[in-house]
N, C-alpha and C positions, 0 to 999 in steps of 0.2 A: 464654459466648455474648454479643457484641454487637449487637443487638437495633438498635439505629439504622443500623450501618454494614449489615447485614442489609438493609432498608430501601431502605437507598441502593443497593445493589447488583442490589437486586433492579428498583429504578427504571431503573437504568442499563439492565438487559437488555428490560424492556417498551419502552421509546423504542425500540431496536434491533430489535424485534420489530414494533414499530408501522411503523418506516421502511421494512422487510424484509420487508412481508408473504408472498412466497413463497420465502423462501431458506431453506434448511434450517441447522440449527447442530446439533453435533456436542458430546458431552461433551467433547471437547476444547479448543471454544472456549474453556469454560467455566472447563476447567480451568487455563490457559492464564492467563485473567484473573484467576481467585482467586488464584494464589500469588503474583502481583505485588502483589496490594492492598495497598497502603501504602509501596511501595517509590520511592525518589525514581528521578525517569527516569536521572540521570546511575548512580544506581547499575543500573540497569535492563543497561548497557551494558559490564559488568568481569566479566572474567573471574579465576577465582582458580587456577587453572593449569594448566586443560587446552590443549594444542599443538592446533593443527588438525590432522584426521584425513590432509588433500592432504600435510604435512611429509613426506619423505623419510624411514624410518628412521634408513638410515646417519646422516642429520643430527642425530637423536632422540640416538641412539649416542655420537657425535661431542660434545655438548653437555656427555656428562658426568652425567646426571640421575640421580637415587639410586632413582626411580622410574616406570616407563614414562610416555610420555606428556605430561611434567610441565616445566612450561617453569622453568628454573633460577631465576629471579629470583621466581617467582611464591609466595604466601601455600603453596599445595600443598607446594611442593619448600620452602618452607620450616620446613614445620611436621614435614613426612619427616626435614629434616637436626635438628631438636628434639630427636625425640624417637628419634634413631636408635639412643643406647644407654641409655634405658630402660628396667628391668629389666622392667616391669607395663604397657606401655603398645605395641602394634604400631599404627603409622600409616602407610598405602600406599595408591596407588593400583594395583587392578588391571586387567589388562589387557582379561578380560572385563566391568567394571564402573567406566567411563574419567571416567563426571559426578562419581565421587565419590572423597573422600579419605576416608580410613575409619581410625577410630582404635578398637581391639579391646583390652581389656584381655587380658594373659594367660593369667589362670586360666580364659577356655574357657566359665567357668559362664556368662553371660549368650547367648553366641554358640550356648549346647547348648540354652538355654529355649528351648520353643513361643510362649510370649506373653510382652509385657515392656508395662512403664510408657514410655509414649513421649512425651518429652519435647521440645516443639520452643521452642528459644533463639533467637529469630532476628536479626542482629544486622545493621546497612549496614557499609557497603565500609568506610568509616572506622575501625571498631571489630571487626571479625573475626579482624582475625589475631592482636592480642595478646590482645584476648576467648576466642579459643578458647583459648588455652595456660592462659588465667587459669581457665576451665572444666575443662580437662585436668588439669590439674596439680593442680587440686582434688581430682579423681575419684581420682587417683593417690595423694595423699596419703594418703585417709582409708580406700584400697584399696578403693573400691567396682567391683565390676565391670559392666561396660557393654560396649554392641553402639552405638558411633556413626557419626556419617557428618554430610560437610559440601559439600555440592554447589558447584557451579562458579559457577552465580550467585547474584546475591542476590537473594534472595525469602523469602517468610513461613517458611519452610520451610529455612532454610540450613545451621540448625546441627540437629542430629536426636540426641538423647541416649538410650538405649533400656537400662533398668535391669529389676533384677527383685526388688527390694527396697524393700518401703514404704516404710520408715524411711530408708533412702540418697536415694528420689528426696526425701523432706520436705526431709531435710538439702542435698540441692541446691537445691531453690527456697529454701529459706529463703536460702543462700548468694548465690544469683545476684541476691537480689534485695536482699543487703544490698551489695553493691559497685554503690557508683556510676559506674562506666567501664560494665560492662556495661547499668546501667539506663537509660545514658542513651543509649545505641549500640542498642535494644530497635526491631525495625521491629513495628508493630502486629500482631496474631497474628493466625493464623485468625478470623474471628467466628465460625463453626461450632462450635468446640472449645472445652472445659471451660478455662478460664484463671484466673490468679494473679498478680498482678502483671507481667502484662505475658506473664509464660511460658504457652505452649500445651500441653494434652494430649491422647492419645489412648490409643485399642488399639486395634489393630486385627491382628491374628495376621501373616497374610501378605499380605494388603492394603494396599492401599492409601487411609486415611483422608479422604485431600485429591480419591482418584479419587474414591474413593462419594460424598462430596458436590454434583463436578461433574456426577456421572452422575444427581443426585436433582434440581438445579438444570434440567439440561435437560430431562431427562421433565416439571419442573414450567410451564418456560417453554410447552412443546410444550402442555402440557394448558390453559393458560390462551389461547393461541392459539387452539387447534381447539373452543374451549368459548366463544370471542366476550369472553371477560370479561378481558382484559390490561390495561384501568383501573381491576381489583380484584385489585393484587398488593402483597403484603408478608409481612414476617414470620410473624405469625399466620396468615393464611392459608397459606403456604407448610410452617406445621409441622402447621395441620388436615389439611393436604392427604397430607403425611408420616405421620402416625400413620394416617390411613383405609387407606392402601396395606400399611401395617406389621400394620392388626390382619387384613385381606384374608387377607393372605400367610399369617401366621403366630399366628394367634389362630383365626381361623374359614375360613378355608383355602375360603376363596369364590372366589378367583380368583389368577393367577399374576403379573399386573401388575410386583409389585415383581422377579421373576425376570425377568421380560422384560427391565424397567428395565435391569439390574444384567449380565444374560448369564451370571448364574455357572455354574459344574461344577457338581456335584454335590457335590461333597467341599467348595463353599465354602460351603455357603447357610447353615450355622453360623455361620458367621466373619460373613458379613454381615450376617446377625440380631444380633450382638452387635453388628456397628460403627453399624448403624443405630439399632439398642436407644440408646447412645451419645449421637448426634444427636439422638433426642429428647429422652432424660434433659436435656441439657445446657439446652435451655431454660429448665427449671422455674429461676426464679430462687433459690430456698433451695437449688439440688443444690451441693454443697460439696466439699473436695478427699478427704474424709471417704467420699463418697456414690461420688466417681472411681475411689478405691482399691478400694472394695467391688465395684464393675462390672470393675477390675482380676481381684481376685481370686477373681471368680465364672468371667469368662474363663479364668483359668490356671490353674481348679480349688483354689487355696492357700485358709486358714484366715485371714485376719486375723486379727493376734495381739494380745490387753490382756494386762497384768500376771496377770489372775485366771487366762485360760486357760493362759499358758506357768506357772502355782504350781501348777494341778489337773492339769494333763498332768506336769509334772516328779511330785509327788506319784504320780500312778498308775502313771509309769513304773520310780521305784523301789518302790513295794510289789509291783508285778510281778516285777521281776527278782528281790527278796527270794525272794517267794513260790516261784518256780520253779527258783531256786536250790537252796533248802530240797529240793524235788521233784526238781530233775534233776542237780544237783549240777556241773560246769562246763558243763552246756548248760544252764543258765537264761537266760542272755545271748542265744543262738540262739533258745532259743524264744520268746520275748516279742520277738523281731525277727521272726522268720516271722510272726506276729502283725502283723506293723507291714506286711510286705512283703507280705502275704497278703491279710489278713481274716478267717482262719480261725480262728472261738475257741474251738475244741480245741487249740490250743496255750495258754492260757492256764487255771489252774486253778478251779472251781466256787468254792472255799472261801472264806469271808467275802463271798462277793457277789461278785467280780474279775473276774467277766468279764462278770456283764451288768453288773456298774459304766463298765466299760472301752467295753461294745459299747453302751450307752447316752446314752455322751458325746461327746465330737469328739474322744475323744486320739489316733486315725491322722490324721486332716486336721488337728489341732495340733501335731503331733509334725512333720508334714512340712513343715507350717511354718518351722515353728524350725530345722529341718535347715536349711531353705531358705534363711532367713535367716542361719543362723550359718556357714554353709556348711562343714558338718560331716556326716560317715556317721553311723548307727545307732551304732554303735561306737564311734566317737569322743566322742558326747554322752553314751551311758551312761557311760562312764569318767569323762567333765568331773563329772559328779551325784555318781557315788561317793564323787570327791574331793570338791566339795566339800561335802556331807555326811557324810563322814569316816567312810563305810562298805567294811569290810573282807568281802568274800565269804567269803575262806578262815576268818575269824573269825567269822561266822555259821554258818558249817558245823559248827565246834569245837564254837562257845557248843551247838547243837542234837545232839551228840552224834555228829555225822559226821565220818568222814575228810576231810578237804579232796581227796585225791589221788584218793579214788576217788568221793566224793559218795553219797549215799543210795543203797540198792538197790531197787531194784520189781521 
């Protein structure tokens, strides 16, 4: 959070309010002005490869273009012919979603996530198009998978990185912010949003981050207006004014105000609660990238993972599969996965404590963690443990006096 440009922002819009005493303003204005902020005018004015809509097909056609829409010479149709035969990497525009050039890793997993770590890079005219390949080809290298997109102008907002892995979004900011072409090509970010040298964050599920703020910006303009007081606007006030509506809404359920604001469905008011939750955390000056992740993965339901919890979840998940081994003989593997995929601890056994050990700790919400991150099935991770703990199923069955072939009887 920028706390002074905040400020000035918010100054800019009281003059405008003061000159305009009956004109109404729209979140749109709003919106409109914040993602320029900082943008120099000339870049204000370029396009990065969209054709005007009036073009002719036949002529679209005719041009040759690798992807609809996409004027041949342009940053767009050049980052298409880039990346056109890389194995991990789809980049297109398409034709129902024409502002953006969108670069999808292959493996599916980020573009199947509900919620992701959102990352805005945002970079001027000067430094975008080899800045992204230098971001891209990052992402590619190290196989991280991602949901991106790079809009046709430039504004705060141009470069949009969307991950679903702590540790991958760290290792890109650390990255982005150890190369100098990028740091210095950095158009100023959001001041709403959680930042790190320069880079922006957010969540926001299927929202839109940059909307909720314009739409919280004009309700607030509106309310210092119709309340006489628009020579006491800033920061502070603007986030007191924010948290009274937020506990209204969603703490003591006194009044609907923040719905009004906002117009959601029904099925959003979740999703906004978290992005607004967001907007205020972000002030506290101690909230950290620490404090981001955790509001990540409270959203998208995952475990943050330390060393201690992926040693006591790998630990319980092999004395489990032992355990039931021992018991079901090649369905111990299945059952201590029903376990995982259930909840149900009648599939795990009473003996030595194991299951209220298991139902008293976080190893389903660590465990699916770790899938998460490794990006790995049930199946696949018990195998990795076995190996590398150098445990033989069928030689447990021996050592304890069973068949391997047929397993214990009950």
């Amino acid at each position: 959070m920028d706390k002074r440009r905040i400020n000035e922002m918010l100054q800019h819009w009281a003059e405008i309010y003061r000159s305009n005493p009956t004109k109404s303003f729209s979140d749109r204005h709003f919106y409109h002005h914040l993602i320029f902020q900082g943008v120099k005018p000339a870049d204000r004015e370029v396009n990065l490869g969209i054709l005007p809509s009036k073009v002719n097909p036949d002529y679209r056609k005719a041009l040759g273009e690798i992807s609809p829409l996409c004027h041949p010479n342009s940053p767009f149709n050049n980052w298409i012919q880039y990346y056109a035969d890389s194995p991990q990497t789809s980049c297109f525009v398409a034709y129902n979603w024409q502002y953006f050039c969108q670069f999808i890793s292959k493996d599916n997993q980020a573009r199947l996530a509900g919620e992701h770590i959102k990352i805005y890079i945002p970079l001027d005219a000067q430094h975008i198009e080899e800045g992204a390949k230098i971001i891209f080809d990052f992402l590619e290298k190290n196989h991280i998978s991602h949901l991106s997109k790079i809009g046709r102008e430039i504004r705060f907002d141009d470069i949009v990185v969307r991950l679903i892995n702590p540790e991958d979004a760290k290792k890109l900011i650390q990255f982005v912010s150890s190369v100098p072409y990028l740091q210095e090509g950095l158009i100023q970010a959001n001041p709403f949003a959680f930042q790190q040298n320069g880079i922006a964050m957010a969540v926001d599920g299927s929202l839109s981050f940059n909307s909720t703020v314009a739409k919280l910006l004009n309700a607030y303009m509106d309310y210092k207006r119709n309340s006489g007081t628009l020579n006491n606007v800033n920061a502070d006030d603007f986030y007191a004014y924010l948290r009274a509506l937020y506990l209204d809404q969603f703490v003591y359920h006194r009044n609907n105000n923040l719905e009004r604001i906002c117009q959601w469905e029904p099925d959003e008011e979740n999703n906004y609660r978290e992005v607004i939750a967001l907007i205020i955390k972000v002030q506290d000056p101690s909230f950290s990238l620490d404090d981001y992740m955790q509001h990540y993965a409270t959203c998208a339901d995952v475990e943050l993972l330390t060393e201690s919890k992926i040693f006591e979840t790998n630990r319980l998940l092999i004395e489990a599969i032992q355990a039931m081994t021992l018991r079901w003989g090649k369905n111990g593997i299945p059952s201590v996965r029903d376990y995982y995929d259930t909840g149900d601890p009648t599939y795990i056994t009473r003996r030595n404590d194991l299951r209220d050990r298991m139902e008293n700790s976080k190893f389903r919400a660590t465990l699916k963690a770790i899938l998460h991150q490794r990006r790995m099935s049930f199946n696949q991770y018990a195998q990795v443990l076995l190996d590398q703990y150098h445990i033989d199923l069928d030689q447990l069955l021996r050592d304890n006096g069973f068949d391997p072939g047929s397993g214990p009887k009950h």
